[in-house]
C-alpha positions in Angstrom: -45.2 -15.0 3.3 -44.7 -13.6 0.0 -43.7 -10.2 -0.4 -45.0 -7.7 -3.1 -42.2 -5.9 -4.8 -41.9 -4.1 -8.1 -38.5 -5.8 -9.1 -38.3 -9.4 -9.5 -34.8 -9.4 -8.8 -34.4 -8.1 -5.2 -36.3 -10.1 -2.9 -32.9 -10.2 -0.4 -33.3 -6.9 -0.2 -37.4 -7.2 -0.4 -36.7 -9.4 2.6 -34.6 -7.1 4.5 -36.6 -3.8 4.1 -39.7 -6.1 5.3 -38.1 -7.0 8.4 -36.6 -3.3 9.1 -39.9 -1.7 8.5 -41.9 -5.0 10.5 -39.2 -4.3 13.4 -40.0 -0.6 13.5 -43.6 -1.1 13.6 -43.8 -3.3 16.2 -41.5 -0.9 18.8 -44.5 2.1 17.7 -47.0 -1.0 18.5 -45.4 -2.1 22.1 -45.3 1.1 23.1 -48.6 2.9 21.9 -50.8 -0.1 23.2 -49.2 -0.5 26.7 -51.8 1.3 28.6 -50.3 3.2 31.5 -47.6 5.6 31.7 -45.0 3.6 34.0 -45.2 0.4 31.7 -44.5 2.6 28.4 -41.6 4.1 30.6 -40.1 0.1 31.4 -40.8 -0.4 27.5 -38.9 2.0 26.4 -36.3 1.6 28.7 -36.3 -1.9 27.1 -36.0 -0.8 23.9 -33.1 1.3 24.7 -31.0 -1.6 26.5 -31.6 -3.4 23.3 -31.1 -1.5 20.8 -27.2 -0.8 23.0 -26.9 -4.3 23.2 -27.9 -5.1 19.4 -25.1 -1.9 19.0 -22.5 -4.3 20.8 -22.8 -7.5 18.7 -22.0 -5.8 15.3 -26.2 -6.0 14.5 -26.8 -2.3 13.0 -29.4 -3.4 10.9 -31.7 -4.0 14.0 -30.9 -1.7 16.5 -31.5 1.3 13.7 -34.7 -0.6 12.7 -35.6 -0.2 16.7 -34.2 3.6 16.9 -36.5 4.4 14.4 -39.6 3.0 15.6 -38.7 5.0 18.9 -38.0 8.5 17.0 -41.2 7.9 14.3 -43.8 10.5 14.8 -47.0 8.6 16.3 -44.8 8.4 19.3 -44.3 12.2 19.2 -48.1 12.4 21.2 -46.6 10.7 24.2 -43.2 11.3 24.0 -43.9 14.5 26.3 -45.0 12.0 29.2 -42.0 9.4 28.5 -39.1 11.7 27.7 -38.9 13.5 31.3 -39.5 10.6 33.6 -37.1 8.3 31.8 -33.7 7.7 33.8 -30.7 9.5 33.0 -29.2 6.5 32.1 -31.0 5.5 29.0 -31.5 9.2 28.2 -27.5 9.2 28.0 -27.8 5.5 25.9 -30.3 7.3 23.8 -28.7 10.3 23.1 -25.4 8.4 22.2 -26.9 6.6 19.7 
């Protein structure tokens, strides 16, 4: 896949902006196209055990790709129905993040 960039000599960093905004797209995705309430709930929930356990092996890179796809705004429309009925336990991961 070649990737269009306006420096020629970057594509590392080309690479690894790709893959952080490809990551962060694809949480919005998962969760906007799951298509009832409880599954966007378990997806979430996923989300959040992943990005803590991406937190534990050293990967940053990742798990803040993943936090921002769960705090970028076209999840702001349901985050009204996800936010309360999330256990406390990830609400406590989340907010320690």
């Amino acid at each position: 896949m070649k990737i269009k960039s306006g420096k020629k000599n970057s594509p590392n960093l080309d690479k690894i902006t790709y893959n952080f905004n490809w990551l962060s797209d694809l949480v919005v995705f998962m969760i906007l196209f799951t298509k009832t309430n409880n599954k966007r709930i378990k997806v979430m929930e996923y989300f959040i055990d992943l990005i803590d356990e991406l937190i534990n092996i050293y990967n940053y890179n990742s798990a803040f790709a993943l936090y921002a796809g769960i705090v970028r705004s076209p999840l702001d429309r349901v985050k009204h129905l996800i936010q309360n009925r999330i256990s406390y336990r990830h609400k406590h991961k989340l907010n320690d993040i």
